[in-house]
N, C-alpha and C positions, 0 to 999 in steps of 0.2 A: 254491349256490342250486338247480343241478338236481336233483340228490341229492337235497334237504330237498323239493322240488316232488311226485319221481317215488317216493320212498321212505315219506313222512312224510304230505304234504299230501292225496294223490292217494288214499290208501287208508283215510285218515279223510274227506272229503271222500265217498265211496263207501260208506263203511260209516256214516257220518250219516244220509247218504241212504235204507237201507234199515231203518234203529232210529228213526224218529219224531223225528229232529236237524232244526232248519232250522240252516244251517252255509251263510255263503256267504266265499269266499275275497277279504282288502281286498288291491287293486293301491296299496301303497303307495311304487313307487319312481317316479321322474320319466320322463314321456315326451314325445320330442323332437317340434317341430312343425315340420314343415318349411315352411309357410308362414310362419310369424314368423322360423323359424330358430332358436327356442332351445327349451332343455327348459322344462317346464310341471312344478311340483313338484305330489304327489300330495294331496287334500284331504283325506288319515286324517291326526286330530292324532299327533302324533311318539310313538313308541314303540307305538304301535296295533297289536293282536295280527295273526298272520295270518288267523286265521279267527277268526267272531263271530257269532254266534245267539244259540239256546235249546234246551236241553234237553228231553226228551219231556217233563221235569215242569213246564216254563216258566219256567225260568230263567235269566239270561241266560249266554251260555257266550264264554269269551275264549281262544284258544287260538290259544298261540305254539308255531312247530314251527319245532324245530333237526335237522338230519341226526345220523344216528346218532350216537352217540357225544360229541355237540357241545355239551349242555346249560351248560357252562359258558363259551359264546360269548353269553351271556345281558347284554346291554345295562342298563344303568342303569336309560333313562328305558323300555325293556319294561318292566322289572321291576316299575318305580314303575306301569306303564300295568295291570299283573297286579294289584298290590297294589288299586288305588284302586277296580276292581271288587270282589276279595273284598271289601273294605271294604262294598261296599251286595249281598252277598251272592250276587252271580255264581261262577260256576263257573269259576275263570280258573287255568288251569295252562299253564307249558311242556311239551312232550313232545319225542321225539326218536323214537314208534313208536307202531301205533295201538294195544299190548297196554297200553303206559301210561297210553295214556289211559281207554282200557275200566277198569283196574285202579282207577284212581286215579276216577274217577267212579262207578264202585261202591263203594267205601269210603269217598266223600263222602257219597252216602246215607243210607248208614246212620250216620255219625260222628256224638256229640252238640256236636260243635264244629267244625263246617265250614268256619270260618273260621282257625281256628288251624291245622287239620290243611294245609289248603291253602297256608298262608304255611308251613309247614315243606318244603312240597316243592319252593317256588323256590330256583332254586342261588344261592348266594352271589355277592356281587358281587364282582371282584377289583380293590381300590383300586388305581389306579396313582400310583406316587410320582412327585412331579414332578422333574425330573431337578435335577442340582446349580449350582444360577446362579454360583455361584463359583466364578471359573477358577481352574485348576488348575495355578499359574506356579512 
């Protein structure tokens, strides 16, 4: 997670800032109260990108960021949470650098199907099989 924070987040997050992005970063994990004693779960619905705005052109933008190399640690219900924006025409990609995301937001621009282009660039899901209920005597 610091990796993906200080590598991925921190420098899109910076360069938002200075390209006309409003970009604000969701706190979606649980935090502990110690007057009640327990953790208090986060109010972003499940799978919620880490970052979320608009676009200089006002759009709304959903962007999941994995540490380098990581793009295919890509969660289900993220995916579905990417997919349901491009559905009403946001800008919702994973990335793992801020070059992909520049790249891939310029070629959305100009693309005549912004929505198909975008559902090609989420990484696939990898089904996991459920293991074997039958013992093995």
């Amino acid at each position: 997670m610091k990796r993906e924070k200080e590598l991925v987040v921190g420098p899109i997050i910076d360069w938002a800032n200075k390209n006309g992005w409003h970009l604000f970063v969701v706190n979606s994990s649980a935090v502990f109260n110690p007057t009640l004693g327990i953790y208090l779960s986060s109010q972003a619905p499940i799978g919620c990108s880490d970052m979320l705005g608009t676009t200089p052109q006002g759009n709304s933008a959903y962007i999941e960021a994995k540490a380098p190399g990581k793009l295919n640690t890509l969660k289900e219900h993220q995916r579905d949470f990417l997919v349901r924006g491009i559905s009403i025409g946001a800008f919702a990609v994973v990335v793992d650098s801020l070059d992909s995301l520049v790249n891939y937001h310029l070629t959305w621009l100009n693309h005549n199907n912004q929505k198909a282009y975008l559902i090609t660039l989420l990484p696939k899901i990898k089904k996991v099989r459920p293991p074997n209920l039958i013992p093995a005597w």
